[in-house]
C-alpha positions in Angstrom: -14.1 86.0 46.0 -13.4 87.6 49.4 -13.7 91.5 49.5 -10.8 93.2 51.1 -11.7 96.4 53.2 -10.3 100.4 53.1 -8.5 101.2 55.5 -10.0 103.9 57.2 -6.6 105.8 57.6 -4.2 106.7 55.2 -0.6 106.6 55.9 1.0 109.8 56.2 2.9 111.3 53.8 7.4 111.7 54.8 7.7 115.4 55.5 11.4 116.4 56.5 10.2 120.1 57.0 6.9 118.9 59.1 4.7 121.5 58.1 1.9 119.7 55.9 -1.1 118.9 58.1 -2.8 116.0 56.6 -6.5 116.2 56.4 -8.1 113.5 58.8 -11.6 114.3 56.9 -12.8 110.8 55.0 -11.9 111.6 51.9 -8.2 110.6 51.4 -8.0 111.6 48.1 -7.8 115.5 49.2 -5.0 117.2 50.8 -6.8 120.1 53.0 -4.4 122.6 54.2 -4.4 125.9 54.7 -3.6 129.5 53.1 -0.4 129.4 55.7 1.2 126.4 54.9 1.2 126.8 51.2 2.7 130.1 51.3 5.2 129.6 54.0 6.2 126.1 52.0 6.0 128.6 48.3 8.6 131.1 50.0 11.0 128.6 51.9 11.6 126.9 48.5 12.6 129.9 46.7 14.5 131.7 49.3 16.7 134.5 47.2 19.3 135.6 48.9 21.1 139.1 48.1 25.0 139.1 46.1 25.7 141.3 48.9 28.9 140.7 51.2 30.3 143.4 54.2 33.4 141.4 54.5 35.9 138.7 54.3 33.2 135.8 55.5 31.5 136.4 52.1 34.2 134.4 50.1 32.7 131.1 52.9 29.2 132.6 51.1 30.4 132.6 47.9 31.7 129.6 47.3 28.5 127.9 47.7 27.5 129.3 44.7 29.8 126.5 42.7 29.3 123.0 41.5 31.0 121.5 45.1 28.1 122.1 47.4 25.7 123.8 44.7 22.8 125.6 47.1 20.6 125.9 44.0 19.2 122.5 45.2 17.6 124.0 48.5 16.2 126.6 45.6 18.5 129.5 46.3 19.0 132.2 43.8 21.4 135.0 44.6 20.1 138.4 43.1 21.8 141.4 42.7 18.8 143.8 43.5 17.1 144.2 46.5 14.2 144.7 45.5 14.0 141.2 43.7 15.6 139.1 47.3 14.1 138.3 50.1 17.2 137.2 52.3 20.6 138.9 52.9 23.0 137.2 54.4 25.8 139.6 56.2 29.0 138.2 55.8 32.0 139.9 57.8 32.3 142.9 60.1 30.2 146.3 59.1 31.8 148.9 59.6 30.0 152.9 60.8 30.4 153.8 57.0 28.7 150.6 55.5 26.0 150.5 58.0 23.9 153.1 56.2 24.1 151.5 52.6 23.4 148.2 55.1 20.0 149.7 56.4 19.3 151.2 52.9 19.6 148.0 51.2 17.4 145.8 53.8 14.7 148.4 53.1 14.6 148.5 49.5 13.9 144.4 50.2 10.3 143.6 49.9 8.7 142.1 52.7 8.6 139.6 54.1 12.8 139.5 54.1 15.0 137.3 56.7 18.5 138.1 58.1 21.4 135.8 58.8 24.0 137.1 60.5 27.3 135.3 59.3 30.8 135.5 61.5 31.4 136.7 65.2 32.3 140.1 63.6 29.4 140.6 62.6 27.3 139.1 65.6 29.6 141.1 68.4 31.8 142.5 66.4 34.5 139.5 67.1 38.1 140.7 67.4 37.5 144.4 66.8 34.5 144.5 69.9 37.3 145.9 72.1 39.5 149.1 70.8 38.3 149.2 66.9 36.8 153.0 65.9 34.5 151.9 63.3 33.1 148.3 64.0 29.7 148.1 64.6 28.9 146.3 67.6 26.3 143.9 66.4 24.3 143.9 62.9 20.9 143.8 65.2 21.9 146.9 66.3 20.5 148.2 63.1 18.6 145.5 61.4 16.5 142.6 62.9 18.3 139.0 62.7 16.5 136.0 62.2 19.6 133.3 62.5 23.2 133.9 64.0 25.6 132.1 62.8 29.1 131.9 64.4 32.5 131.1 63.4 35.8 132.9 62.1 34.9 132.8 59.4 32.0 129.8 59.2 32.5 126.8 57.0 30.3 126.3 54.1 28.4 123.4 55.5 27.9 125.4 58.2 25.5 128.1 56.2 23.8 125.4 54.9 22.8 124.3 58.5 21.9 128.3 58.8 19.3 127.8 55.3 17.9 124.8 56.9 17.2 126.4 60.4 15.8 129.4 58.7 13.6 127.3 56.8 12.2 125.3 59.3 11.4 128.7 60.8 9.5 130.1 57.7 7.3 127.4 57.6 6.5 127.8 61.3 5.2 131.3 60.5 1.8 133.0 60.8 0.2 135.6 59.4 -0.3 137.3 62.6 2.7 137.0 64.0 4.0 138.7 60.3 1.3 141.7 61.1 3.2 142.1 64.6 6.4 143.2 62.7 5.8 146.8 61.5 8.1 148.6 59.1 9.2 151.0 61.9 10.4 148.1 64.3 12.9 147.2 61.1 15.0 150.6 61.2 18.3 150.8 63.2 18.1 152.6 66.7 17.5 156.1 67.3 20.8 156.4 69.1 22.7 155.3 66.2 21.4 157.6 63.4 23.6 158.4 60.6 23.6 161.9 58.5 22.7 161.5 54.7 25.3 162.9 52.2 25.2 163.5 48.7 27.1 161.5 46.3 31.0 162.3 45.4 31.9 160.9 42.3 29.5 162.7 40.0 30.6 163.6 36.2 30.3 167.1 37.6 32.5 166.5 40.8 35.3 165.4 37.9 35.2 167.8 35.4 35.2 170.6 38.2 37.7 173.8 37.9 39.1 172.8 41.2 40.3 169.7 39.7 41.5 170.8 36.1 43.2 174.4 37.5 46.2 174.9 39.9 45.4 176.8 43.3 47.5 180.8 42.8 49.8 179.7 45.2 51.2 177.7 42.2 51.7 180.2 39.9 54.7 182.2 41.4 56.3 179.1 41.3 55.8 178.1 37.8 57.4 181.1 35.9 60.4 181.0 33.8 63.4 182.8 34.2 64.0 186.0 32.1 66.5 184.3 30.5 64.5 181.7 29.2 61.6 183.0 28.1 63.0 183.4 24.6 63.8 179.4 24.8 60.1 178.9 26.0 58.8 180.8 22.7 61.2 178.9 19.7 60.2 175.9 21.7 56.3 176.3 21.2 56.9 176.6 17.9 58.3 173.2 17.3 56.1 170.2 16.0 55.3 167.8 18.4 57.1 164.6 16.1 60.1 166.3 16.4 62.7 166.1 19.4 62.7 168.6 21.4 66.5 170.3 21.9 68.0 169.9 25.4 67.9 174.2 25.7 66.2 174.6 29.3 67.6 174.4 33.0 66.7 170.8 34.8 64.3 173.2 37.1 63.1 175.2 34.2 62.1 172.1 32.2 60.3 170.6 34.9 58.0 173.8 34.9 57.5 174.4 31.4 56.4 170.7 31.2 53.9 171.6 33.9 52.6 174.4 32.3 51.9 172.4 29.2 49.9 169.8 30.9 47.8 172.8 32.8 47.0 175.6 29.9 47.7 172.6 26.6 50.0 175.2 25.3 52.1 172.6 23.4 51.3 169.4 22.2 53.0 166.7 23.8 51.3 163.9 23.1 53.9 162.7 20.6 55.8 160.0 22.2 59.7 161.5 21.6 58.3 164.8 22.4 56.7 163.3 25.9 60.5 161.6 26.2 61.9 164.8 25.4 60.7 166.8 28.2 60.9 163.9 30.8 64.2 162.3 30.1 66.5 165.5 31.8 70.5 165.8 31.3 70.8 166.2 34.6 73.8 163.7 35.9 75.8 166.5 34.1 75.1 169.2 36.4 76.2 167.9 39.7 79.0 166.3 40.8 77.9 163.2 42.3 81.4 161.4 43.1 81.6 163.5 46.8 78.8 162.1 48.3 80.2 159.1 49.5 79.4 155.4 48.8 75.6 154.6 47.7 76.8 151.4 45.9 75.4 150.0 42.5 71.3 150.3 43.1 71.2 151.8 46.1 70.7 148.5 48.4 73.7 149.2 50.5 74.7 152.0 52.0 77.3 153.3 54.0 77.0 153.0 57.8 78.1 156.3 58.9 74.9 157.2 56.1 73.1 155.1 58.1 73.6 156.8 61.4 72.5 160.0 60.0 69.2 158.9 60.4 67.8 161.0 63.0 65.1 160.3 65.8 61.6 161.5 65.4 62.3 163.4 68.3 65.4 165.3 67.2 64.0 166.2 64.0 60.8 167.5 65.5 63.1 169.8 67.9 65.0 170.9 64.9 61.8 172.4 63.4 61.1 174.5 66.4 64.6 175.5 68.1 66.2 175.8 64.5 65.3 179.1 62.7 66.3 177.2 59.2 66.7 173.8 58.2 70.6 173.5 57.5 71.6 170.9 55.3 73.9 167.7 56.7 77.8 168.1 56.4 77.5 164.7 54.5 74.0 164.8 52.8 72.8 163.5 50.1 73.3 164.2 46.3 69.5 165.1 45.9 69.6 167.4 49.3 73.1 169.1 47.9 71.7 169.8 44.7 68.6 171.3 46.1 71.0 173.7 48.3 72.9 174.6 45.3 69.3 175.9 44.0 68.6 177.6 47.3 65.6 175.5 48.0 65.9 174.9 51.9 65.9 171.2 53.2 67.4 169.2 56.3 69.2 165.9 55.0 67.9 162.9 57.3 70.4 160.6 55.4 68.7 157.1 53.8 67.0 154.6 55.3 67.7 151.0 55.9 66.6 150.4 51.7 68.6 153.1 50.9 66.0 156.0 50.1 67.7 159.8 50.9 65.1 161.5 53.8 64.6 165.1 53.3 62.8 167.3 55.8 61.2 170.1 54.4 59.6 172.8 56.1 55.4 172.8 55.3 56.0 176.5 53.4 58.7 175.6 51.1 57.4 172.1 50.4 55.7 173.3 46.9 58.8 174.6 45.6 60.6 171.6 46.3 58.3 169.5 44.9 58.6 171.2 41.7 61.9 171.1 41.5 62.0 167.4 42.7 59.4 167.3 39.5 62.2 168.7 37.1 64.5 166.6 38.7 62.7 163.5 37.1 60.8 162.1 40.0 57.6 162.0 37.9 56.1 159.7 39.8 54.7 159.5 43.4 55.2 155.8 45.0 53.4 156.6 47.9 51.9 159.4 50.4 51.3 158.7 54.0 50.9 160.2 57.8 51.8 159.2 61.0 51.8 160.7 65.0 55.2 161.0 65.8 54.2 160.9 69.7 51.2 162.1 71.8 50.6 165.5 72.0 53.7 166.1 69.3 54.4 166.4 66.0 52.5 165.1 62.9 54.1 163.8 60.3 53.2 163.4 56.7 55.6 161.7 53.6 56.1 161.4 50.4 57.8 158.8 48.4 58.9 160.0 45.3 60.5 157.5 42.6 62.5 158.6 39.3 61.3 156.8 36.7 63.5 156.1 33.3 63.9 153.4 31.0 66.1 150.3 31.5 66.4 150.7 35.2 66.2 147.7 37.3 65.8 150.1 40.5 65.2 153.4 40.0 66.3 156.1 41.9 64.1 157.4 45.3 64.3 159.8 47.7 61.5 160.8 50.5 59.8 163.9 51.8 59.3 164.5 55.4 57.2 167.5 56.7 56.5 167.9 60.4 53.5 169.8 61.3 52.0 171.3 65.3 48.5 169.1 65.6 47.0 172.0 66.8 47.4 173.3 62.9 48.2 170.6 61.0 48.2 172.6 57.1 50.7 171.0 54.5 50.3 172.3 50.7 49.1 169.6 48.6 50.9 167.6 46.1 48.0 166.8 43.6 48.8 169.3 41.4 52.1 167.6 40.8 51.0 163.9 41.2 47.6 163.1 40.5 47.9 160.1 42.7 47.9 162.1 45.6 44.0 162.5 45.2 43.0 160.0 47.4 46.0 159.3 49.3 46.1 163.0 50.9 42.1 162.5 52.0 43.3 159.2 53.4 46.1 160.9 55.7 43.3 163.6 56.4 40.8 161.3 57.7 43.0 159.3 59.6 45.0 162.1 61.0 43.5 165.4 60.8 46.2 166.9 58.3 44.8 169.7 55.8 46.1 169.6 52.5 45.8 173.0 51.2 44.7 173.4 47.5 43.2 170.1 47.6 40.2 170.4 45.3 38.1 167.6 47.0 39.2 167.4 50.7 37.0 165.1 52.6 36.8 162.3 54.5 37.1 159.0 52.6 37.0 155.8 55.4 34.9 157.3 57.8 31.5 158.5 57.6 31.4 162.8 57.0 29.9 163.6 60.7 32.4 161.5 62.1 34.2 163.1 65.4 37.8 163.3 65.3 41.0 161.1 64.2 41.1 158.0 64.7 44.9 157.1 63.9 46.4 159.6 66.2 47.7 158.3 69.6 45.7 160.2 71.5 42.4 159.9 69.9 40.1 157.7 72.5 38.4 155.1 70.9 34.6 155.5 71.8 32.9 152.3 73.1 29.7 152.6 71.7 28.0 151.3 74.9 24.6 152.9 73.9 24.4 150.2 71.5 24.3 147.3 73.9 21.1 149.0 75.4 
């Protein structure tokens, strides 16, 4: 019986990766390899990236999570916590503001941690590089990138060709070229620091007495006429499931409903009660068939109503040659019954949906605000800011909308105020509308505009230390060359 040899070679084993050294040694039973290889091949098959996304390019990241291209098979594992990944993939532009909790987050990651930066926003900051405020021009401008990975946004298959290039480069590694990459090396530039702020929205930041008391400034404005206070005290005295009898002015209601929300003098949580103080007689008090034709629910209005509508320009002149804002010979219902109540406002006439314009001067705007309250606009649509022109006029608006039941469109109107930028101050409206909270800190970061009595004005896009507004038409974009250096 013939006696076939060994061979004196083994045949190698397939190794997509190509990291495994085979041992040429005799003995071809034993893989020899080394300390290296194993760990490098231990952390490329468990790669766990961070549920962590700066912008739009994370729904791309995202939906290989699902059953369709299912990234658990290259042993991928988002985590929620930092501290527990070891990749982070950012997805989208970062913005100034994010960048901090970007550079926080990478540091909390234990070493050793990679980087893949997904999307040309984030790699040059794509198609806001040029006049954007608050793109960051580059993620490797504050943390080291190991892959770049471009596209608007990338496809799915195309991050997978990212995981595989990244882990081809783990298993390259060394240990000395991971002692070469101190901790300080992985902290954004100097010339881009960022200042540390304390947290806003604390339980002590919402049950503050800014937030739960009116500024003083209110209170001349919220007391009754003499006539009325005897109303005001029969009408504390009757149980909240009963209606309430239709005693007080529209003005005077609005007020005393005010002044049960702010001291809980009267319990209104009963629902007719709440519908009693809300629900106002007041088509009864004005006569609303001279105001010419706003037709059915306010879609269409009347041309010559139309051409009322002033020019940003005009109405800024009116605030500075005009010693008072006279109301329009053809105004509208709400401005005529505001004259009638001595409460001084220029009609604008309505806009192209119909709304009525009001300009009010930045003093007076609290009292007509309450009295736009009593009125039955209980509820603030919208509150915004705009530069009329550069070097002008600021201006900041209020869309107030009536609302009642069984109305398919309910009635609107809007406040205009004009302010100097060199003092931009308007009174605040969150003592009326609660909505206004973050809307008015919106307008003031973007703008500059001080809402007095606010009880939490601050910036809310932009990081605190930022430098001017960025929304204004003459606010020069910076260009952030120092981080290109």
């Amino acid at each position: 019986m013939a006696v076939i040899p060994l061979p004196q070679e083994t045949e190698k084993i397939a190794n997509p990766v190509g990291f495994l050294d085979q041992s040429s040694s005799p003995s071809a039973h034993v893989l020899v390899t080394t300390f290296n290889d194993v760990s490098n091949w231990a952390r490329l098959s468990s790669l766990w990236p961070l549920l962590y996304g700066t912008s739009c390019c994370f729904i791309e990241f995202a939906s290989l999570i699902g059953s369709r291209f299912d990234f658990d098979r290259y042993g991928l594992v988002p985590r929620s916590s930092p501290r527990q990944a070891d990749l982070i993939l950012t997805a989208g532009t970062v913005t100034m503001k994010m960048a901090p909790s970007l550079v926080r987050l990478y540091e909390q990651m234990p070493e050793p941690k990679y980087v893949i930066a997904m999307g040309a926003c984030t790699i040059t900051g794509g198609m806001f590089s040029t006049d954007s405020y608050s793109t960051v021009r580059g993620v490797d401008k504050l943390i080291p990138v190991d892959v770049y990975l471009p596209g608007c946004p990338p496809k799915p298959e195309a991050i997978i060709d990212a995981i595989v290039r990244l882990r081809k480069k783990v298993a390259q590694e060394s240990l000395k070229q991971k002692n070469s990459l101190l901790q300080q090396h992985r902290y954004h530039t100097t010339r881009h620091s960022f200042t540390s702020l304390p947290p806003v929205h604390t339980g002590a930041y919402l049950q503050s007495e800014t937030r739960r008391i009116p500024p003083r400034s209110f209170h001349p404005l919220t007391q009754l006429p003499e006539s009325e206070k005897q109303t005001l005290a029969t009408l504390k005295k009757v149980p909240a499931s009963k209606t309430v009898p239709m005693a007080f002015s529209s003005l005077s209601y609005g007020l005393f409903y005010k002044q049960c929300l702010w001291n809980n003098s009267v319990n209104i949580s009963n629902h007719k009660a709440q519908r009693a103080f809300v629900q106002l007689p007041f088509t009864s008090q004005v006569n609303f068939s001279s105001f010419g034709s706003v037709f059915s629910l306010g879609k269409v209005v009347n041309k010559r109503k139309q051409n009322l509508f002033c020019s940003q320009a005009s109405s800024s002149q009116s605030l500075v040659t005009n010693t008072s804002l006279k109301t329009s010979p053809i105004g509208g219902r709400i401005s005529s019954w505001l004259a009638t109540r001595k409460l001084e406002n220029r009609s604008l006439g309505y806009d192209y949906q119909g709304v009525e314009v009001l300009e009010v001067r930045p003093n007076n705007l609290s009292a007509v605000a309450l009295a736009l309250y009593a009125y039955g606009f209980n509820y603030l649509r919208c509150q915004c800011a705009y530069d009329v022109s550069p070097g002008g006029f600021l201006a900041s608006l209020c869309y107030l909308t009536r609302m009642v039941d069984y109305a398919d469109q309910p009635e609107e109107v809007c406040i205009k105020v004009l302010v100097p930028r060199d003092d931009p101050k308007v009174p605040s409206l969150y003592w009326l509308w609660k909505s206004a909270d973050f809307q008015e800190r919106e307008s003031y970061d973007m703008f500059g505009i001080f809402y007095e009595g606010h009880p939490h004005l601050r910036r809310i896009l932009m990081p605190e230390n930022w430098i001017g507004w960025p929304l204004r038409k003459d606010y020069i974009t910076p260009l952030f060359y120092e981080l290109s250096l």
